[in-house]
PADO-744621 format. One record per atom (N, C-alpha, C, O): atom name; residue number from 1; x, y negated, z negated. Coordinates in nm, 4 decimals. Layout:
<pts>
CA:NUM:X:Y:Z;
...
</pts>
This chain:
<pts>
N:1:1.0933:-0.8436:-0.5929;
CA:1:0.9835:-0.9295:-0.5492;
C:1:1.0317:-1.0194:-0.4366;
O:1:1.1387:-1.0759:-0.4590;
N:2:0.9742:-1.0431:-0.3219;
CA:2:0.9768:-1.0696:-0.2215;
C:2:0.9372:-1.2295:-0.2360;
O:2:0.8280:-1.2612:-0.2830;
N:3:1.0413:-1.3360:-0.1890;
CA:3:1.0176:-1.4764:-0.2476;
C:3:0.9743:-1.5498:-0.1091;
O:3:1.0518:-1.5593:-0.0138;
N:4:0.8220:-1.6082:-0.1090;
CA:4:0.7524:-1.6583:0.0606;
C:4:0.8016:-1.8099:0.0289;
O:4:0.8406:-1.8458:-0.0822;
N:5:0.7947:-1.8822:0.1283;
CA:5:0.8273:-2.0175:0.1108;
C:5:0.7214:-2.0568:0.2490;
O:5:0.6992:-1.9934:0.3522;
N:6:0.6748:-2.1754:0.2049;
CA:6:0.5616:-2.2209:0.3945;
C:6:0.5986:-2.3694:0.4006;
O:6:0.6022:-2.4543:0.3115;
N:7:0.6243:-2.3759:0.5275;
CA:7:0.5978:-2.5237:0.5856;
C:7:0.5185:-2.5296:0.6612;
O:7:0.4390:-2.4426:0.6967;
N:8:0.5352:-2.6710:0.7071;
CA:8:0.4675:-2.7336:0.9029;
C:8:0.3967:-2.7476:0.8435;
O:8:0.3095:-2.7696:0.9275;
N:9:0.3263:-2.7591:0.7112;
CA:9:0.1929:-2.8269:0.7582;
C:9:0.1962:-3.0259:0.7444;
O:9:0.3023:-3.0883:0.7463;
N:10:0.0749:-3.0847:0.7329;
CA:10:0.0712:-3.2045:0.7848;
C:10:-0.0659:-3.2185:0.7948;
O:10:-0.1622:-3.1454:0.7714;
N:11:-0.0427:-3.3840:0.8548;
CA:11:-0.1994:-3.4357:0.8805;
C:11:-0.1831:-3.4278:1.0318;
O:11:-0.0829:-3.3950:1.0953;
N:12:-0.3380:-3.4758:1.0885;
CA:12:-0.3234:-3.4354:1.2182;
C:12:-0.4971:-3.4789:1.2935;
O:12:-0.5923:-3.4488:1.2215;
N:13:-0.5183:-3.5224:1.3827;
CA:13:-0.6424:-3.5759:1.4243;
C:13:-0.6804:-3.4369:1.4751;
O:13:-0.6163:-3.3393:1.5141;
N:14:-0.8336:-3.4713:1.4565;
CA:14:-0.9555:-3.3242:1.5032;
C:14:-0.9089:-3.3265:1.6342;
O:14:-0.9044:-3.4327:1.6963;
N:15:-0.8529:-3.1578:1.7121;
CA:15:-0.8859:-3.1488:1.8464;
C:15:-0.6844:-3.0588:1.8674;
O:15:-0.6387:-2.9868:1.9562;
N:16:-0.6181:-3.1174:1.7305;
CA:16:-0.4864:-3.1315:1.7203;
C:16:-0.4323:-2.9924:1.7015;
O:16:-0.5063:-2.8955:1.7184;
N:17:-0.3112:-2.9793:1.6687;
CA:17:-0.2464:-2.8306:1.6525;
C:17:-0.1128:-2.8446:1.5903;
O:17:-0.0335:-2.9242:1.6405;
N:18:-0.0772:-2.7693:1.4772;
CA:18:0.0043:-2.7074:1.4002;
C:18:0.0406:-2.6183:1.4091;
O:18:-0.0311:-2.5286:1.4535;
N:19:0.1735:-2.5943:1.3714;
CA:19:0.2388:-2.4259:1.3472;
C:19:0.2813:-2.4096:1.2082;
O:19:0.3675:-2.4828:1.1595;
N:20:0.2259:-2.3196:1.1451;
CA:20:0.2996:-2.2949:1.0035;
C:20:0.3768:-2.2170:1.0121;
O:20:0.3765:-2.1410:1.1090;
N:21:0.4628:-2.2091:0.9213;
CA:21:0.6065:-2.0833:0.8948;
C:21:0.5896:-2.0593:0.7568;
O:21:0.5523:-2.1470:0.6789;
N:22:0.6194:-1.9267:0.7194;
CA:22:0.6303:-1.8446:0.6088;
C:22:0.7613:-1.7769:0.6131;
O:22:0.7866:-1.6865:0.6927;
N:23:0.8343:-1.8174:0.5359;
CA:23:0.9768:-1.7838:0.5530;
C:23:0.9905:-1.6875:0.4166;
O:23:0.9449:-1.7325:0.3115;
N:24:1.0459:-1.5702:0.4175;
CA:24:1.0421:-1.4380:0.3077;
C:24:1.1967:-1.4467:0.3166;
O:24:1.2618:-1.4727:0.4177;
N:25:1.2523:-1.4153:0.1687;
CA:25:1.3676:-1.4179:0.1330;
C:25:1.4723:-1.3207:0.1565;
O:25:1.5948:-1.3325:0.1538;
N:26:1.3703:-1.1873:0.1884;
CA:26:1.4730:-1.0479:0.2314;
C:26:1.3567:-1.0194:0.3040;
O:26:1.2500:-1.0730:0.2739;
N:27:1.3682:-0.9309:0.4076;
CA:27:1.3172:-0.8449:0.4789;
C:27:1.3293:-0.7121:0.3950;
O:27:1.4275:-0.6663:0.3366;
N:28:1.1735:-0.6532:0.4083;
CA:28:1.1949:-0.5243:0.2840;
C:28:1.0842:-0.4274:0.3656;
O:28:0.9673:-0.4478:0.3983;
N:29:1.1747:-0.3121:0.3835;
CA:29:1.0468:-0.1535:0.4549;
C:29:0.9211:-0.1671:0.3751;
O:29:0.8215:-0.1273:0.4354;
N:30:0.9027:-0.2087:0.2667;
CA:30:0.7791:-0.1776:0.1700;
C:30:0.6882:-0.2875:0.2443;
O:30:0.5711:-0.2500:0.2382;
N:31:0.6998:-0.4023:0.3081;
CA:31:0.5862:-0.5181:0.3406;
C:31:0.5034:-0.4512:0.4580;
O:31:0.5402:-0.4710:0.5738;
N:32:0.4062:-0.3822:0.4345;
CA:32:0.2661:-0.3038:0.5397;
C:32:0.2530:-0.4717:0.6249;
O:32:0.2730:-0.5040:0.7420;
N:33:0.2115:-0.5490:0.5058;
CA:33:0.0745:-0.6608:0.5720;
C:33:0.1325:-0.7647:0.5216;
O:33:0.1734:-0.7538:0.4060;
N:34:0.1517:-0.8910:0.5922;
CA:34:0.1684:-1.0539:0.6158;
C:34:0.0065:-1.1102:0.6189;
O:34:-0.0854:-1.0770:0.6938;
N:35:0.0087:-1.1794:0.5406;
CA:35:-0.1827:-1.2937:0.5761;
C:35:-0.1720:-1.4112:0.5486;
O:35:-0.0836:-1.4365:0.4668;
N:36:-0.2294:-1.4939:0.5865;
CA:36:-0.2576:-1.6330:0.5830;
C:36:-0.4119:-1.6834:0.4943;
O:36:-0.5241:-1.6613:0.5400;
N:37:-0.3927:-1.7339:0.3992;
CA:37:-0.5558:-1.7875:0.3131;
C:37:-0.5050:-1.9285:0.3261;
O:37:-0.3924:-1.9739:0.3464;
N:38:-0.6480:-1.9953:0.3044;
CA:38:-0.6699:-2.0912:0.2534;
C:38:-0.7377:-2.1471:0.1637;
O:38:-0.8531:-2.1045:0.1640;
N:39:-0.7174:-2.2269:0.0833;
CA:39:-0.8278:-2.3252:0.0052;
C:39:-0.8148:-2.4365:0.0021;
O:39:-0.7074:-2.4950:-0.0120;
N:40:-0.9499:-2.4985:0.0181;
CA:40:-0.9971:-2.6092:0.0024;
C:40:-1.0527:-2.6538:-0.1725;
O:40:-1.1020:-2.5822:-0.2597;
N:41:-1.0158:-2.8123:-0.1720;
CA:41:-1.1048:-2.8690:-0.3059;
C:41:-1.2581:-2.8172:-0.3388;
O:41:-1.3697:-2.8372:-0.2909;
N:42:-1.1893:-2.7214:-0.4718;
CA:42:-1.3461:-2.6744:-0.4935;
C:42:-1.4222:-2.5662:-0.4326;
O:42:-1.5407:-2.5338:-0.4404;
N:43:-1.3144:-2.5156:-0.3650;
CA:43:-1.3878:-2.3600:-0.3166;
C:43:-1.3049:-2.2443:-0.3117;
O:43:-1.1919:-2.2649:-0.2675;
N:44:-1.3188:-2.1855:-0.3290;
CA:44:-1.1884:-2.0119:-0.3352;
C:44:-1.1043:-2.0356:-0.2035;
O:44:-1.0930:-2.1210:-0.1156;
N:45:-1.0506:-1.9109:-0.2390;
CA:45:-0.9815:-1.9089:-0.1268;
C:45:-0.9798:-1.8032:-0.0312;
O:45:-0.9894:-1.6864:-0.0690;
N:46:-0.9679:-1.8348:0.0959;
CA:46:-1.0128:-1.7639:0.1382;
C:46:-0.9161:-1.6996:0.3033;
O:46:-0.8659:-1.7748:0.3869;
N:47:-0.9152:-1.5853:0.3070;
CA:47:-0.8199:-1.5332:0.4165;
C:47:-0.8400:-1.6146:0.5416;
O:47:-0.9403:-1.6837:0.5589;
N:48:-0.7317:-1.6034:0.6367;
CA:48:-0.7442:-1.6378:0.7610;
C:48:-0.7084:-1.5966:0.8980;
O:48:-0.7431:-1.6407:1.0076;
N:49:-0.6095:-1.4755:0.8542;
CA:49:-0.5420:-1.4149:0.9213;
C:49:-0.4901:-1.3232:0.8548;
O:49:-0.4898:-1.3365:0.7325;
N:50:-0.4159:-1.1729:0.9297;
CA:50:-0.3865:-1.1044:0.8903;
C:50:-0.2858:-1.0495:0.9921;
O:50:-0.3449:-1.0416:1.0997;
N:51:-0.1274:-0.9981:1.0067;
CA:51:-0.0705:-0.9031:1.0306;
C:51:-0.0204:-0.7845:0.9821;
O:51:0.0290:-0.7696:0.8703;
N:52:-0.0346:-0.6927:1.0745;
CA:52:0.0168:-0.5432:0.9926;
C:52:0.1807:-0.4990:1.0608;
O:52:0.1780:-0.4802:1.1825;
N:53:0.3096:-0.4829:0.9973;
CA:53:0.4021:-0.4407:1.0872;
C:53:0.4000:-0.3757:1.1885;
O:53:0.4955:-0.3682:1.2657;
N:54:0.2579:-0.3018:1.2085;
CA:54:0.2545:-0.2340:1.3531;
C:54:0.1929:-0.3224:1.4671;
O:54:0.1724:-0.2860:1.5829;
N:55:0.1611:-0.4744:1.3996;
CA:55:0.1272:-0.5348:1.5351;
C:55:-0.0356:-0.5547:1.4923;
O:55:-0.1048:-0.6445:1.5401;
N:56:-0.0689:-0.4873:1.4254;
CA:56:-0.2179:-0.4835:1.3900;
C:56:-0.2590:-0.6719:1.3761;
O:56:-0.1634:-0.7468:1.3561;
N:57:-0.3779:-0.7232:1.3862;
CA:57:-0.3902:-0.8330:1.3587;
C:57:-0.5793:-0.8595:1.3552;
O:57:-0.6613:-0.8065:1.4302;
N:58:-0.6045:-0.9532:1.2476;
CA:58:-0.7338:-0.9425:1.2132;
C:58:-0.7320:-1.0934:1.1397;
O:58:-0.6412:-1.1386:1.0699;
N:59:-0.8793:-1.1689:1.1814;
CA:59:-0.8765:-1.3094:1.1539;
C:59:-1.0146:-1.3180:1.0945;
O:59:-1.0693:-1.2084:1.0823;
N:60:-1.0927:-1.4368:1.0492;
CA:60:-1.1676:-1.4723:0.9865;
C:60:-1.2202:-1.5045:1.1274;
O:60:-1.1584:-1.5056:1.2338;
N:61:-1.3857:-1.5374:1.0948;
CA:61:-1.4563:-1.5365:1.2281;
C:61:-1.4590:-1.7161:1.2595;
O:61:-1.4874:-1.7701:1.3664;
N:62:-1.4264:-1.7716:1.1513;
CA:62:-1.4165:-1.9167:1.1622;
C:62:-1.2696:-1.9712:1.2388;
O:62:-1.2328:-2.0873:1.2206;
N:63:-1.2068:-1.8963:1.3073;
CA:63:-1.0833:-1.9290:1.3906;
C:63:-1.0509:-1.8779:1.4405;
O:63:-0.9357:-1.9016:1.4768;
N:64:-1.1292:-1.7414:1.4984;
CA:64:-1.1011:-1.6713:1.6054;
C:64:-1.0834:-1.7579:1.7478;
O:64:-1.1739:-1.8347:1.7805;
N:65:-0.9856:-1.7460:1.8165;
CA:65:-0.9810:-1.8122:1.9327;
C:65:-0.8885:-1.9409:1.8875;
O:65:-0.7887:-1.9701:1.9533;
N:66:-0.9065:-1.9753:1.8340;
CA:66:-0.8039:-2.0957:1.7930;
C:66:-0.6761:-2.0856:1.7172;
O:66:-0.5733:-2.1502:1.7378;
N:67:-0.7018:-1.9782:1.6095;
CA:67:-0.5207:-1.9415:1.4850;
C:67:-0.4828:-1.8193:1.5586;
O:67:-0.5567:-1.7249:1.5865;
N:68:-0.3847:-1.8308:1.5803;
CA:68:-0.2763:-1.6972:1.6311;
C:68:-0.2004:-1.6403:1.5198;
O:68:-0.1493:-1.7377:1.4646;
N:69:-0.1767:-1.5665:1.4768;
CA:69:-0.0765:-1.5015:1.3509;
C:69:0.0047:-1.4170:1.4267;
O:69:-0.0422:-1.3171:1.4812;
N:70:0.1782:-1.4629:1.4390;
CA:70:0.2868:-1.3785:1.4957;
C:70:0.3838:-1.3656:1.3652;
O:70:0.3630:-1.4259:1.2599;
N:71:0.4935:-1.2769:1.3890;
CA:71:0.5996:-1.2727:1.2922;
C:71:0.6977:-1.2530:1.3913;
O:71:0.6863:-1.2044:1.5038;
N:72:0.8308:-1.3143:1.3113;
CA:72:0.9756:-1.2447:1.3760;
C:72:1.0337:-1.1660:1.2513;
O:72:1.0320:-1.2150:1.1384;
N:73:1.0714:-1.0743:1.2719;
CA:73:1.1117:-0.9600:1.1729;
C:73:1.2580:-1.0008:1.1672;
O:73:1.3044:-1.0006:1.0532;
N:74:1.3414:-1.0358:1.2656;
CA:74:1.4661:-1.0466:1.2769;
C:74:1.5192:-1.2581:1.2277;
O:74:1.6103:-1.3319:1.2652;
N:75:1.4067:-1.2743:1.1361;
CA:75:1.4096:-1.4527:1.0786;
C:75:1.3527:-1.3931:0.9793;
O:75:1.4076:-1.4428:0.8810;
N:76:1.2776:-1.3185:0.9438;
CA:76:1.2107:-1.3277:0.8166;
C:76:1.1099:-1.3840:0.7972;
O:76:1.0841:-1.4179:0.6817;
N:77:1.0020:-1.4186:0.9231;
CA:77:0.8942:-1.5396:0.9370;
C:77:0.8103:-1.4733:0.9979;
O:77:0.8034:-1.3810:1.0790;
N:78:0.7223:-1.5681:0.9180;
CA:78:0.5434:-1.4921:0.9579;
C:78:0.4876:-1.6688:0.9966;
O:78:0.5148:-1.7672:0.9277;
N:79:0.4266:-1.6680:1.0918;
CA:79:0.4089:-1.7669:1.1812;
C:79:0.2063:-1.7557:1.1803;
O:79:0.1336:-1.6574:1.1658;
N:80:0.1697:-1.9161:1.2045;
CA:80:0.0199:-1.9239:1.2134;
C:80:0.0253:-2.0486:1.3097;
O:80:0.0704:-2.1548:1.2669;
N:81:-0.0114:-2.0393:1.4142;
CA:81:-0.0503:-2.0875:1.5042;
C:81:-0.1394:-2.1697:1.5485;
O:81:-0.1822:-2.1279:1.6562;
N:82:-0.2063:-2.3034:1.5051;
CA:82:-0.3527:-2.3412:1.4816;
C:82:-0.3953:-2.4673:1.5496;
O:82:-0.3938:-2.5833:1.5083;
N:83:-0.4438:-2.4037:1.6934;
CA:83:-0.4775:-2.5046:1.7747;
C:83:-0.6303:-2.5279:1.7370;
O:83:-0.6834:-2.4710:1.6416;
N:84:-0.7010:-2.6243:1.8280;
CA:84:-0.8234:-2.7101:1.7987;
C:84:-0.8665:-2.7413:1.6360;
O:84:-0.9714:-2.7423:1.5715;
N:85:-0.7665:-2.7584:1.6176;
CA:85:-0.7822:-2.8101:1.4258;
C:85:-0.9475:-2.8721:1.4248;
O:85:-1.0075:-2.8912:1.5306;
N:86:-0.9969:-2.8940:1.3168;
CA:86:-1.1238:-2.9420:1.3174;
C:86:-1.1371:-2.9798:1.1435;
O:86:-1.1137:-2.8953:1.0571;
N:87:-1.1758:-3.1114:1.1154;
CA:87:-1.1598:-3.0992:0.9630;
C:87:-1.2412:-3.0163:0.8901;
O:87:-1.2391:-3.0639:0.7766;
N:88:-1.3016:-2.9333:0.8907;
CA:88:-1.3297:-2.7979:0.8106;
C:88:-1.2168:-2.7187:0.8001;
O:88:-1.2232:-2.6212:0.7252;
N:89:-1.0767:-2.7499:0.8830;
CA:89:-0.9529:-2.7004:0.8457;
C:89:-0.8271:-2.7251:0.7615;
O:89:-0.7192:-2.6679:0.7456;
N:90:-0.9023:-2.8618:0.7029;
CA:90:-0.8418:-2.9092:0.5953;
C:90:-0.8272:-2.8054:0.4499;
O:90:-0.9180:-2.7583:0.3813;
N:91:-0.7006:-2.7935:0.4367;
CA:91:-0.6782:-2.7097:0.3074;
C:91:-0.5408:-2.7111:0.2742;
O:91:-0.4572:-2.7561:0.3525;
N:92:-0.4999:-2.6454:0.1165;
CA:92:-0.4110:-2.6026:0.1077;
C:92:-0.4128:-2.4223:0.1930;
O:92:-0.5035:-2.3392:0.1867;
N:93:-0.2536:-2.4094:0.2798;
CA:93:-0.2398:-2.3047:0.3244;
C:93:-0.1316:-2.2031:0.2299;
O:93:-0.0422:-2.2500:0.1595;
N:94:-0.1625:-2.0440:0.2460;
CA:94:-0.0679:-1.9935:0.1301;
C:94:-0.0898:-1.8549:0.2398;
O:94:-0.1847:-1.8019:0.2976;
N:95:0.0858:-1.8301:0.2267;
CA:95:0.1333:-1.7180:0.3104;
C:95:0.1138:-1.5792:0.1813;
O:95:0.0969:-1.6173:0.0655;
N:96:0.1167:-1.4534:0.2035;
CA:96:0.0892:-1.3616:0.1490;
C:96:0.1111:-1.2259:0.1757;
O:96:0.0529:-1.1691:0.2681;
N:97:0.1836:-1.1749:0.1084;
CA:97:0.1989:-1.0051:0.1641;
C:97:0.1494:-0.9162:0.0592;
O:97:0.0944:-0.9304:-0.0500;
N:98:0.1922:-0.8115:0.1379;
CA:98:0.1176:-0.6662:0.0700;
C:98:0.2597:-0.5422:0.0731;
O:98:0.3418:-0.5336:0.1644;
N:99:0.2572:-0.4807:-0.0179;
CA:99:0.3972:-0.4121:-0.0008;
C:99:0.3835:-0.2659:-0.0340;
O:99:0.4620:-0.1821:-0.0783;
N:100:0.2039:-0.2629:0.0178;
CA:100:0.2125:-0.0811:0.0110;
C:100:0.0933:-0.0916:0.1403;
O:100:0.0323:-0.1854:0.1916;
N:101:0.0958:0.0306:0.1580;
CA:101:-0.0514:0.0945:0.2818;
C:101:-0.0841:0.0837:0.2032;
O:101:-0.0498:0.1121:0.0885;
N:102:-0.2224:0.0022:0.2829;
CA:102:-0.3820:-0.0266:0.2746;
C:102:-0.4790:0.0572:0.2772;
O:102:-0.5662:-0.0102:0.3321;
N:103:-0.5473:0.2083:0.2452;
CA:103:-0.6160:0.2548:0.3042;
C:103:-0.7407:0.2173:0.2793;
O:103:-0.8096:0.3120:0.2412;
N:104:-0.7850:0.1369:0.2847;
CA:104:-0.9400:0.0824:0.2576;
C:104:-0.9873:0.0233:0.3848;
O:104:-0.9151:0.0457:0.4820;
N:105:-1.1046:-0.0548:0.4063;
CA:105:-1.1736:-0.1180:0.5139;
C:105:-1.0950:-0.2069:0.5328;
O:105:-1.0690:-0.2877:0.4436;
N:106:-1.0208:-0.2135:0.6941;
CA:106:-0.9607:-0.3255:0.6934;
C:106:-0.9944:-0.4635:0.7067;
O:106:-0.9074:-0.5497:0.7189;
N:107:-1.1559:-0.4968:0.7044;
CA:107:-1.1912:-0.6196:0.6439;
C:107:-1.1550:-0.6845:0.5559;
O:107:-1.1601:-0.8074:0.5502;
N:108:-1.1032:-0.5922:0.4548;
CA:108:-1.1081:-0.6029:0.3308;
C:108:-0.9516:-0.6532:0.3002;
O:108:-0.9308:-0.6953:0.1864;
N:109:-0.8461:-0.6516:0.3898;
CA:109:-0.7432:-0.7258:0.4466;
C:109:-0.7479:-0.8603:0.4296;
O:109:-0.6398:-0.9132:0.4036;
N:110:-0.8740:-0.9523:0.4395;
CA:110:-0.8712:-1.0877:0.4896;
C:110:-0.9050:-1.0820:0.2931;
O:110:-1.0062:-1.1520:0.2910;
N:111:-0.8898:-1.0583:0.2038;
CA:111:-0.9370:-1.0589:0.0282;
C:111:-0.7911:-1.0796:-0.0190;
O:111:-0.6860:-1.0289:0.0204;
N:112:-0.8145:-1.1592:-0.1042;
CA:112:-0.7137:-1.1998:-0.1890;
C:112:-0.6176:-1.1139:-0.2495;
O:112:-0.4945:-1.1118:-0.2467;
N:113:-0.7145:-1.0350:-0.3116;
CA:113:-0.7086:-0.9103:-0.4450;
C:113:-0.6144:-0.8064:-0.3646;
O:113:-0.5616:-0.7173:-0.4310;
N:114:-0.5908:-0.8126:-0.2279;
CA:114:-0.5149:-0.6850:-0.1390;
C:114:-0.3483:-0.7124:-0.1702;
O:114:-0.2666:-0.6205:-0.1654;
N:115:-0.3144:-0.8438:-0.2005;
CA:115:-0.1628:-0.9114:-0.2004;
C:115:-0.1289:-0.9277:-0.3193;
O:115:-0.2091:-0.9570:-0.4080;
N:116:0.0221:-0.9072:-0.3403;
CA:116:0.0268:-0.9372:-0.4408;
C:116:0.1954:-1.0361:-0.4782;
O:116:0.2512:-1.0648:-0.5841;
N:117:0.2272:-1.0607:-0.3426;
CA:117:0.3492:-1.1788:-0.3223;
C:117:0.2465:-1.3257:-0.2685;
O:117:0.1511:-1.2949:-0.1970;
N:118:0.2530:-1.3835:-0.2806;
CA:118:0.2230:-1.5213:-0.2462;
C:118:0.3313:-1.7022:-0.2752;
O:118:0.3827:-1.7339:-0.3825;
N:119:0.3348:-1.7637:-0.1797;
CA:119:0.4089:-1.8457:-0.1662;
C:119:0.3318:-2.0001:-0.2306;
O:119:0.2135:-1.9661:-0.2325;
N:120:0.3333:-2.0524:-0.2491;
CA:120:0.3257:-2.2065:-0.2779;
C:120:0.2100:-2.2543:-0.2148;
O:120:0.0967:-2.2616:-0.2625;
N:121:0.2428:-2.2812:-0.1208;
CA:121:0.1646:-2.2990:-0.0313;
C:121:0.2013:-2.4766:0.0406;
O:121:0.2775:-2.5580:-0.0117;
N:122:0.1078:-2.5010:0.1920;
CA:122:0.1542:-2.6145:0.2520;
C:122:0.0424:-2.6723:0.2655;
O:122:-0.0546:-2.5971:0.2741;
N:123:0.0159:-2.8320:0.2725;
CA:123:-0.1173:-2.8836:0.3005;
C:123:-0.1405:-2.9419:0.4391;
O:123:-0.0562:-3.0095:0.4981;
N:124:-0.2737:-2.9078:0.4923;
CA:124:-0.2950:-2.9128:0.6356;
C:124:-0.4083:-3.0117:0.6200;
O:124:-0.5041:-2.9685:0.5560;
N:125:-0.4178:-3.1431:0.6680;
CA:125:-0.4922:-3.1788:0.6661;
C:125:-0.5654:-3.2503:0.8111;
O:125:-0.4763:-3.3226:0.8557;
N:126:-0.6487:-3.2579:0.8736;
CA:126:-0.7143:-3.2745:1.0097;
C:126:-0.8589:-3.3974:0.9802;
O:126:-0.9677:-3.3767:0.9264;
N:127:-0.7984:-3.5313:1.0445;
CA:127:-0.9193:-3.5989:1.0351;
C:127:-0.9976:-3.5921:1.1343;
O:127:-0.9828:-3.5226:1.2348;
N:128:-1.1077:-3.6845:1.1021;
CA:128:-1.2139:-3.7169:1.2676;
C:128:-1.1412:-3.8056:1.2950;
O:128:-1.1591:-3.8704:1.3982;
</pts>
């Protein structure tokens, strides 16, 4: 089992920008997919990003243009990128992998139920 750990997150005024890190304990051939969810008080949780080791990448329509999702394979880090913060981006954040091919809709990527390593998670919080 593949052990995630996340930082960077923080508070931060609307308009602001963060970088999170997801730091994985071994690098392992079996990890297809890296993702990023979030939750907020009182509501599920919910994807935000998605990488596939081939580079593949797929986001929630609520941060397109603003969260970037990169990895370095050679650190062990899966990276989220999150400029124009806005407090609807307030949440706990939780890094996440997948350690087989996906063959389903890759919408279906940004779902909880697809992962089955998950980290702790970091809190991001963004005022007005």
């Amino acid at each position: 089992q593949v052990q995630l750990v996340e930082s960077g997150g923080g508070s931060v005024q609307s308009g602001g920008s963060l970088r999170l890190s997801c730091a994985a304990s071994r690098y392992t051939y079996s990890t297809y997919y890296m993702a990023w969810f979030r939750q907020a008080p009182g509501k599920e949780r919910e994807g935000v990003a998605v990488i596939g080791r081939d580079g593949f990448r797929i986001y929630a329509d609520s941060v397109k243009g603003r969260f970037t999702v990169s990895q370095d394979n050679a650190k062990n880090t899966l990276y989220l990128q999150m400029n124009s913060l806005k407090p609807e981006d307030t949440a706990m954040y939780y890094c996440a992998a997948r350690h087989s091919v996906y063959s389903g809709d890759s919408v279906n990527l940004l779902q909880t139920y697809v992962y089955s390593s998950w980290g702790q998670g970091t809190q991001v919080t963004v005022s007005s």
